[in-house]
C-alpha positions in Angstrom: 0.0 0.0 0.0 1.7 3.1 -0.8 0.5 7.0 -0.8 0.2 9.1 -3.9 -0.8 12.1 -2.8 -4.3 13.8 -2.1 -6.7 13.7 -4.8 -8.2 15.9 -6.9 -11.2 17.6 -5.4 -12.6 21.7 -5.5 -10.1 22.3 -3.0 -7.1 20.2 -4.6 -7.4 21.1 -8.5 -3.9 19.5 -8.5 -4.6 16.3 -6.8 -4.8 12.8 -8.5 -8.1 11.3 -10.3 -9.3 8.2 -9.6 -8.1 7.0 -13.1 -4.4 8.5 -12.5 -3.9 6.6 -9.5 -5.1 3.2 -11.0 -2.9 3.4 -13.6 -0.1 4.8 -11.3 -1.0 1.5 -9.3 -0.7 -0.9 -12.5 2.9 1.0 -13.2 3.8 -0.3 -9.2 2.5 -4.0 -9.9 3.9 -4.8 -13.4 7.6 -3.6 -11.6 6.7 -5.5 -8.3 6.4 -8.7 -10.8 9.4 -7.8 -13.0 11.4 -7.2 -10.0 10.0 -10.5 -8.9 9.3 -8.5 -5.7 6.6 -10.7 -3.2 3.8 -8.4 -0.6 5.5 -8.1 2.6 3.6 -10.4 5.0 3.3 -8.4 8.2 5.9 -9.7 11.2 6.0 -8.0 14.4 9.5 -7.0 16.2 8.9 -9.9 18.9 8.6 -12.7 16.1 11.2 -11.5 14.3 13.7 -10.8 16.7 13.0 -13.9 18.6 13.9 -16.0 15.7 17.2 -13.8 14.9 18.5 -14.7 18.8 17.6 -18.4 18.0 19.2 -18.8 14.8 22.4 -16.3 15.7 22.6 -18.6 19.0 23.3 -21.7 16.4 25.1 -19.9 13.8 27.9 -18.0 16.4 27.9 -20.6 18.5 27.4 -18.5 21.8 29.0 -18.8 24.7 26.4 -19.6 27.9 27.6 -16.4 29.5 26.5 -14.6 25.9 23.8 -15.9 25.9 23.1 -15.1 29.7 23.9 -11.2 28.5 22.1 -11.1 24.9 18.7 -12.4 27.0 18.8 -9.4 29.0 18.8 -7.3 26.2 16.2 -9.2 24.1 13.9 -8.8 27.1 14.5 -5.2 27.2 13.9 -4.8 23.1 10.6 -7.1 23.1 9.4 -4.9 26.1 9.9 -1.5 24.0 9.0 -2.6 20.7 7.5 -6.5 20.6 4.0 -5.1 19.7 5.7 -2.9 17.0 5.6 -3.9 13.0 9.0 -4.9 12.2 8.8 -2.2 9.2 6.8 0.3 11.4 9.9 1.2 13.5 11.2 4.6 12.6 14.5 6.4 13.9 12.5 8.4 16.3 11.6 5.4 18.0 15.2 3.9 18.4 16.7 7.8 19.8 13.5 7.2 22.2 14.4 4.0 23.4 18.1 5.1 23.7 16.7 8.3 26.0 15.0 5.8 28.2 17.8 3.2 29.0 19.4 6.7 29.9 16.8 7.8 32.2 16.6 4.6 34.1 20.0 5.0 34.8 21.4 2.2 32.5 25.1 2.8 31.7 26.6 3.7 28.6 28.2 0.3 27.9 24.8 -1.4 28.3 22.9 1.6 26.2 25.5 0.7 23.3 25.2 -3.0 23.4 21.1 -3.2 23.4 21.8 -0.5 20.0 24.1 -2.7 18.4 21.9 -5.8 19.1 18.7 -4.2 17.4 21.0 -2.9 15.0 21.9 -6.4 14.0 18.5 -7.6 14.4 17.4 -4.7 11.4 19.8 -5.0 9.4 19.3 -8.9 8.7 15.7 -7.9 8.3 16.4 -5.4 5.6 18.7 -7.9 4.1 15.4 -10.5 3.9 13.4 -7.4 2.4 11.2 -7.2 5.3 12.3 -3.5 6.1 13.4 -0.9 3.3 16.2 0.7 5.8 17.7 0.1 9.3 16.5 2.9 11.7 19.4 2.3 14.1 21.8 3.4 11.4 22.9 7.5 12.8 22.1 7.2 16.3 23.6 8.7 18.9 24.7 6.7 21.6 26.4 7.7 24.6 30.1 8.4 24.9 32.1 4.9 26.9 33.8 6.3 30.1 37.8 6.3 29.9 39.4 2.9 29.4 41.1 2.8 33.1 42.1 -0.6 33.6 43.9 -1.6 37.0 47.4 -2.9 35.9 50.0 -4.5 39.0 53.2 -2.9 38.5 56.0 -5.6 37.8 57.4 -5.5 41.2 54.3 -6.2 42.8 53.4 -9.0 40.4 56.5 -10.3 41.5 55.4 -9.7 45.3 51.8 -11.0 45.0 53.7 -14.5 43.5 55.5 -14.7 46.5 52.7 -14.2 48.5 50.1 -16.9 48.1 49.6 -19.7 50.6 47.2 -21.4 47.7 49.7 -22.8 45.0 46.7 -23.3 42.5 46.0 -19.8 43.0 49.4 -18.8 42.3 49.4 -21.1 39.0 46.4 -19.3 37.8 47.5 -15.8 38.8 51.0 -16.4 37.1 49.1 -17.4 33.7 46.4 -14.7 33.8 49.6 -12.2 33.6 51.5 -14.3 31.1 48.6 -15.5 28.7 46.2 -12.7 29.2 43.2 -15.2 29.1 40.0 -14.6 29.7 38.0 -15.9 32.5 35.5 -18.5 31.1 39.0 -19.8 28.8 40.8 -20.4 32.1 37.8 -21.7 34.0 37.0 -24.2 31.1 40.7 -24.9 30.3 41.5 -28.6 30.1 45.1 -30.7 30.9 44.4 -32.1 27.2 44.6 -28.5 25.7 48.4 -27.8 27.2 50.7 -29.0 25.7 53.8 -28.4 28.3 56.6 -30.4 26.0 56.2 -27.8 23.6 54.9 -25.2 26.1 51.7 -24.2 23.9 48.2 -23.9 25.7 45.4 -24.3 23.3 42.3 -21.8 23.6 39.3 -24.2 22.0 36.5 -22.9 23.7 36.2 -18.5 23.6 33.4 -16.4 22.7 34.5 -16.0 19.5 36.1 -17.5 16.0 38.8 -15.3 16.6 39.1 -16.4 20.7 40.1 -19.9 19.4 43.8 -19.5 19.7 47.2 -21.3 20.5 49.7 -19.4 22.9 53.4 -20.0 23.4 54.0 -20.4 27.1 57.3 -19.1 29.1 59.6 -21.6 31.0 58.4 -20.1 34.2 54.5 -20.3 33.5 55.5 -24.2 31.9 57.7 -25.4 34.6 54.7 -23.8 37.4 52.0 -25.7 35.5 54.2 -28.6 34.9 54.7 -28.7 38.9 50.8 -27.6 39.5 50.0 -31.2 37.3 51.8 -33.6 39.4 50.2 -31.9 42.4 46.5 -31.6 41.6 44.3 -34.4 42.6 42.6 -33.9 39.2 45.2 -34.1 36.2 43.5 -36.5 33.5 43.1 -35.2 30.2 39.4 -34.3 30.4 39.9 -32.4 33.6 40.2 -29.0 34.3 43.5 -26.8 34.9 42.2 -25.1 37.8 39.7 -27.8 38.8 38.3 -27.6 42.7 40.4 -29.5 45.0 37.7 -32.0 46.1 35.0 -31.3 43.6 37.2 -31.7 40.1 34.5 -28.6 39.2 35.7 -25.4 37.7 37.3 -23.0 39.5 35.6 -20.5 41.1 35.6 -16.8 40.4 34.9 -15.3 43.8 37.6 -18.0 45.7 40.5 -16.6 43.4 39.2 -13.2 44.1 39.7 -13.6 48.0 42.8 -15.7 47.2 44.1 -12.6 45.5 43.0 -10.2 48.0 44.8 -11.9 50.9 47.8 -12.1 48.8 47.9 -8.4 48.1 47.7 -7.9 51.8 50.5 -9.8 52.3 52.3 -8.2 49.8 52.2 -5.1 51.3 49.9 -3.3 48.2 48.2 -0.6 49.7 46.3 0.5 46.2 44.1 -2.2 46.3 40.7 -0.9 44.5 36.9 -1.2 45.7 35.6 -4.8 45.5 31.7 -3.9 45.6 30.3 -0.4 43.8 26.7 1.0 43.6 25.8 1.5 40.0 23.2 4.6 39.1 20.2 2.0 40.1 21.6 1.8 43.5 22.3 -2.2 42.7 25.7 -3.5 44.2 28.2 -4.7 41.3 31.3 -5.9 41.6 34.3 -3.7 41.7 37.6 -5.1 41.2 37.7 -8.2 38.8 40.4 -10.3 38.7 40.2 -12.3 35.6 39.2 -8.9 33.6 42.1 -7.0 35.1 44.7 -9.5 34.9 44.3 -10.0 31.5 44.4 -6.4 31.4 47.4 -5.8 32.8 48.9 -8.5 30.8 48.0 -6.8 27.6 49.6 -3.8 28.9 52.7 -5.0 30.3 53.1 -7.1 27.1 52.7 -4.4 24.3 55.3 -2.4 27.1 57.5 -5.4 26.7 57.6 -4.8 23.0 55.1 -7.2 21.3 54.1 -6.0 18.2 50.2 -5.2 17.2 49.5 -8.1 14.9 51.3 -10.9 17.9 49.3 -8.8 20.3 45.7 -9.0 18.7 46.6 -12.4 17.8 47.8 -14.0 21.8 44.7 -11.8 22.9 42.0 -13.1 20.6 41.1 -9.9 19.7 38.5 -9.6 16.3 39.7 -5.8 15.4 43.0 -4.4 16.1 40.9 -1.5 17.8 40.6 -2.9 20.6 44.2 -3.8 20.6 45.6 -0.5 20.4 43.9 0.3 23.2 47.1 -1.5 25.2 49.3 0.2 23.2 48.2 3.1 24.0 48.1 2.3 27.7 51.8 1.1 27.4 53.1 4.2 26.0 55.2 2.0 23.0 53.4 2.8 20.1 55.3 1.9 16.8 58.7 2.4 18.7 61.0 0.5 16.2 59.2 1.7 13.1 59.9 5.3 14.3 63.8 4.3 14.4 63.6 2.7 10.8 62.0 5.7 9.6 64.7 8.0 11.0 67.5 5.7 10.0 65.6 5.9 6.0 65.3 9.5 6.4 68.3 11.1 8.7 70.9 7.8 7.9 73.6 6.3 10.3 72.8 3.7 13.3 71.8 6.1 16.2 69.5 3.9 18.2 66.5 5.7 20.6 66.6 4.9 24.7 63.1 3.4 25.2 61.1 5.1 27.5 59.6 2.2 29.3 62.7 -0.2 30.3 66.0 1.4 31.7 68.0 -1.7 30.4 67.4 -0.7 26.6 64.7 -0.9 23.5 63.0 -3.7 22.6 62.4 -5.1 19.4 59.1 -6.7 17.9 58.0 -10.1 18.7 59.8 -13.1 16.8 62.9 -10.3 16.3 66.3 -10.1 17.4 66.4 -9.5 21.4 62.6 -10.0 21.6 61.8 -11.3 25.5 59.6 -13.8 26.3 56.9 -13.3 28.9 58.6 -14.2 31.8 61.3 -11.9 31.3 58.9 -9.3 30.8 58.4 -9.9 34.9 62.0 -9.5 35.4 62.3 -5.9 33.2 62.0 -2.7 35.0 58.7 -1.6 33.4 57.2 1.5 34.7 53.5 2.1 33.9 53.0 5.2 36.0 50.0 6.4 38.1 49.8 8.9 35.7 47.9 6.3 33.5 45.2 5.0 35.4 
């Protein structure tokens, strides 16, 4: 059904006859069947999105926890537009639904995720011809607070590893800072998946395509692991890393968190951040997290070490090397060495440039000359600053 104009009456002399628009509606059909173009068959947002979290759930493979975090949001878009014709939503709508999240103090992280959700939803809608455009497209969301991760310095790394009574906590701590992992890849990591002859710990489960990812382990986090395996009451193949010391179950989060804290404390670390926070609804969240900042500080310490972008992106299982550069902008060593090949091109001879991150000299790429593995990285002098955070 579409809309001519007005027609022609006293008061319109330049409005459409009857005749006019029926043969303005034959031009539409005879395209419609050249085009091979089929009515649209009227779908509301609820039984269309419903089916897109269904089939994306198979498709992408979703990790539980996604799945946990994507229902929330489908219960928030159903709520706001499930009654709604999938073509009937307009961009006013979207910039209203944005305003609300706002208004019920929903933070901006959460504001751009339920966008970029519907946005996906719409835009494999338009893509099936069900909708001529996608109303998310020019939005505007709400600006992400400054990326302030907390990062241990190396010398209290080194004094927190020293400090645990809990050698499986120690094991995990030392390969959160040397892998960067995440927390459902450690907590699901199997003794079949590392590979300590040839020090490589396979990531087979992530969030993602690009998650799924081998990593070369140092001799410190190998021979620690090695040590943890004849230990553990639970090192068969099919059994987890970090399993539960009389459960075999996967590790859990909030032990290692109070592990951690008591080894801080011991450690003499007086910068220890807020474990609990009230968010704008007044809800309790959790502060500190030590999965998310380890890897974190890993990331950091790691492009500060000298690892170039690509190894970087790649150890991380990052899917854009946006997010990547995030660290390297954190560790202060953006594109050192190519800044010293492009003075040698342009000024000539072999002055070399002091890095600015470790007193004992620069550091080259990963996989060049004088590269350092991980567990050196522990052993350099690499000064972050307070500055940064």
């Amino acid at each position: 059904m579409r809309t001519l104009g007005p027609a022609r009456t006293r008061d319109q002399p330049d409005g459409m006859t009857r005749k006019e628009a029926r043969a303005a509606l034959d031009d539409r059909v005879s395209e419609a069947r050249r085009k091979g173009v089929r009515r649209r068959e009227p779908t509301t947002f609820r039984r269309y999105a419903e089916q897109w979290f269904e089939r994306e759930e198979v498709k992408r493979g979703w990790q539980p926890s996604t799945v946990i975090a994507y229902g929330s949001v489908r219960r928030r878009l159903v709520d706001a537009f499930g009654s709604k014709r999938l073509d009937a939503v307009r961009p006013r709508d979207v910039a209203d639904y944005i305003a609300s999240l706002t208004r019920h103090g929903y933070g901006a992280a959460i504001v751009r995720r339920d966008h970029a959700v519907m946005h996906s939803v719409l835009r494999s809608a338009k893509a099936a011809e069900l909708v001529d455009s996608n109303p998310c497209e020019g939005a505007e969301l709400p600006r992400l607070p400054e990326f302030k991760p907390w990062i241990l310095e190396p010398d209290e790394v080194r004094s927190i590893l020293g400090a645990f009574k809990d050698e499986r906590a120690r094991v995990l701590f030392l390969t959160l800072e040397l892998t960067a992992i995440r927390q459902h890849e450690a907590k699901q990591l199997l003794w079949r998946d590392v590979d300590l002859v040839e020090g490589v710990v396979r990531v087979v489960k992530s969030k993602s395509r690009s998650g799924v990812r081998s990593i070369a382990l140092s001799p410190a986090l190998t021979d620690g692991l090695a040590v943890w395996k004849d230990t553990s009451a639970f090192s068969g193949e099919d059994e987890y890393v970090f399993a539960h010391q009389e459960r075999g179950s996967q590790v859990n989060a909030e032990w290692f968190k109070q592990a951690l804290r008591s080894a801080m404390v011991a450690a003499g670390i007086d910068r220890i951040p807020e474990w609990t926070h009230k968010d704008a609804k007044g809800c309790r969240r959790g502060g500190f997290r030590p999965f998310h900042d380890q890897r974190h500080s890993s990331l950091t310490h790691s492009a500060a070490a000298g690892t170039g972008e690509i190894a970087l992106m790649t150890a991380a299982g990052h899917s854009s090397i946006s997010i990547t550069k995030r660290y390297l902008h954190l560790a202060g060593t953006v594109f050192r060495d190519e800044a010293e090949a492009l003075e040698r091109r342009l000024l000539g001879g072999q002055r070399s440039t002091e890095s600015s991150t470790d007193p004992q000299g620069p550091h080259s790429a990963s996989g060049a000359p004088g590269a350092r593995s991980g567990a050196d990285s522990l052993g350099a002098d690499v000064q972050l600053g307070n500055k940064l955070f």
